[in-house]
N, C-alpha and C positions, 0 to 999 in steps of 0.2 A: 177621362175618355174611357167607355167600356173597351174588354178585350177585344172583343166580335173588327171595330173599324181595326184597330191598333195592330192587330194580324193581316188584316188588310192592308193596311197603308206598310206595312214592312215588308210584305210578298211581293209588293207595287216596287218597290223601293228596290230589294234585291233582283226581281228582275230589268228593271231598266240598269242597273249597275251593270247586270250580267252581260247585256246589249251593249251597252259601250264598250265594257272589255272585250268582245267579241270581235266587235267591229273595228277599232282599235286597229286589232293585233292582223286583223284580216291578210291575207296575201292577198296581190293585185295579181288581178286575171289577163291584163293584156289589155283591156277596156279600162283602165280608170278605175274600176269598183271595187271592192274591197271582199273577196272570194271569203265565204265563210262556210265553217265545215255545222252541217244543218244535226247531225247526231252523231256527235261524240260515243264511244262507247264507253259503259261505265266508267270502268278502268281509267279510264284517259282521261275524263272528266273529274274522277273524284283524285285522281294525283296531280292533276295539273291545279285545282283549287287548296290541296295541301302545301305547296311549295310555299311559304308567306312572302320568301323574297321574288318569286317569279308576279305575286299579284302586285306588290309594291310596285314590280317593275311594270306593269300593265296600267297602273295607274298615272304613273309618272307622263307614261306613252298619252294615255287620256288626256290628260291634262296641259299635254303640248300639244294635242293636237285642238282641242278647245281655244289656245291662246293664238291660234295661229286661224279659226274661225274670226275670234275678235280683234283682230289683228284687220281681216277685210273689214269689218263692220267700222272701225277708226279709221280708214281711210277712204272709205265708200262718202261717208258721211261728213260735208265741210265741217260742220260743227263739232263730231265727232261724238257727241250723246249718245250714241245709240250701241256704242262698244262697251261693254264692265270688263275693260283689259284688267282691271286692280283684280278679279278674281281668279286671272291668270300668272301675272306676272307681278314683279317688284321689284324694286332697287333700279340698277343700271338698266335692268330688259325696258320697264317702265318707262323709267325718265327719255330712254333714249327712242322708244315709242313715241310716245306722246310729243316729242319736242320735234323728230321729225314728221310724224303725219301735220303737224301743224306749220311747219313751213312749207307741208307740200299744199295744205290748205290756203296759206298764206299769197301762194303765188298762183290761185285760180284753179288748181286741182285737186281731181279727187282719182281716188283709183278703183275699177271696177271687175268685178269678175274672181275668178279661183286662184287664191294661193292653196297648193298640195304638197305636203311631206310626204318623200316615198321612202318605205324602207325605212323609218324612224327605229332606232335601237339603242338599247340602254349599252353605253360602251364602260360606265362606271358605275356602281352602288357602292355608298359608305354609310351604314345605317350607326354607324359605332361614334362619329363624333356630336359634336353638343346639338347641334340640327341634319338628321340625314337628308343626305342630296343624292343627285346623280345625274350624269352626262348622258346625252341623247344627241347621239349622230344619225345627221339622215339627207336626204336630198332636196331641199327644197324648192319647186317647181313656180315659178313666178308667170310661165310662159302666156297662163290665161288670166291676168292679171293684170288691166290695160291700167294707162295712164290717160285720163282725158279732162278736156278745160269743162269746171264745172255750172258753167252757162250755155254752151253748146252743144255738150257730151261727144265732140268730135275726140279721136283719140291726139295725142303728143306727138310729134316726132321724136324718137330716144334711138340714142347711139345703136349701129348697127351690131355691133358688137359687144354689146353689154350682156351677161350670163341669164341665163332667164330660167337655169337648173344649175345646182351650183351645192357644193357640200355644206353642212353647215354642221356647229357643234354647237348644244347648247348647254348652260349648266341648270339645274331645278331644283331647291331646297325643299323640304316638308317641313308645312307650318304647321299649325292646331287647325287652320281654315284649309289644308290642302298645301296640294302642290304648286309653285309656286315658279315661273321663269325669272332666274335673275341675272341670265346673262346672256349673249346672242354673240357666236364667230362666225362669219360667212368665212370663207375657206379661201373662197376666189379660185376654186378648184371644180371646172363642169362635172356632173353627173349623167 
């Protein structure tokens, strides 16, 4: 490949990186969206890209919130092809993915609409043992997230009081492929 594309496809590269971290880390505005600061000032920019643990942590963030996009796509879909949860998660998150969306499939549904982590935050980084990982607490919002029979698309009836914002922790190792979800606590505690 000459230089010419190869500088190309790597400015492409760093900035959609840059985009996710961005949006990521965004603060919510009160609307849902994720409020992003449009110019940085130098300063603030070239230290906040210095920290290596502050980017790890940004990516970590990325990466759960990626898992938690594919996360709708596995249960929108009865058949559930249309998720690559595996580029998200592993282990326990996985198994225990996959074995429930599929008895939710099993019993004629599918689930449609927005799952949102609010406030997602790295509460642990340990980059010193034989795989670094780290905890990620945050809120996650199920509330536009219907449950409905997937012949009708009428919605379920589901307990009146079931949490539908609710803390969660989760745990995320680094592999050579990324970050990785391999473990989900719902808290059973509202946010």
């Amino acid at each position: 490949m000459s230089p010419a594309p190869m500088t190309t496809m790597t400015a492409a590269s760093l900035t959609l990186c840059a985009l996710v971290a961005l949006s990521a880390c965004g603060a919510s505005d009160g609307d849902g969206e994720a409020a992003v600061e449009t110019s940085p000032t130098p300063s603030a920019s070239s230290s906040a890209s210095s920290d290596p643990k502050e980017a790890v942590k940004r990516e970590a963030i990325a990466a759960y919130q990626g898992y938690w996009q594919e996360m709708e796509k596995l249960y929108a879909d009865e058949s559930g092809a249309g998720a690559n949860l595996k580029k998200y998660a592993a282990s326990a998150a996985l198994k225990n993915a996959t074995a429930d969306a599929k008895r939710t499939h099993d019993r004629g549904l599918i689930n449609i609409g927005d799952v949102r982590v609010i406030d997602p935050a790295v509460t642990k980084y340990d980059a010193k043992g034989k795989i670094p990982n780290a905890t990620i607490s945050g809120c996650l919002d199920i509330s536009q997230w219907q449950t409905v029979d997937v012949d009708t698309k009428k919605p379920v009836t589901l307990p009146s009081n079931r949490l539908t914002k609710y803390l969660i922790v989760s745990t995320l190792e680094k592999w050579p492929e990324g970050w990785r979800v391999i473990r989900d606590k719902p808290q059973g505690k509202p946010c």
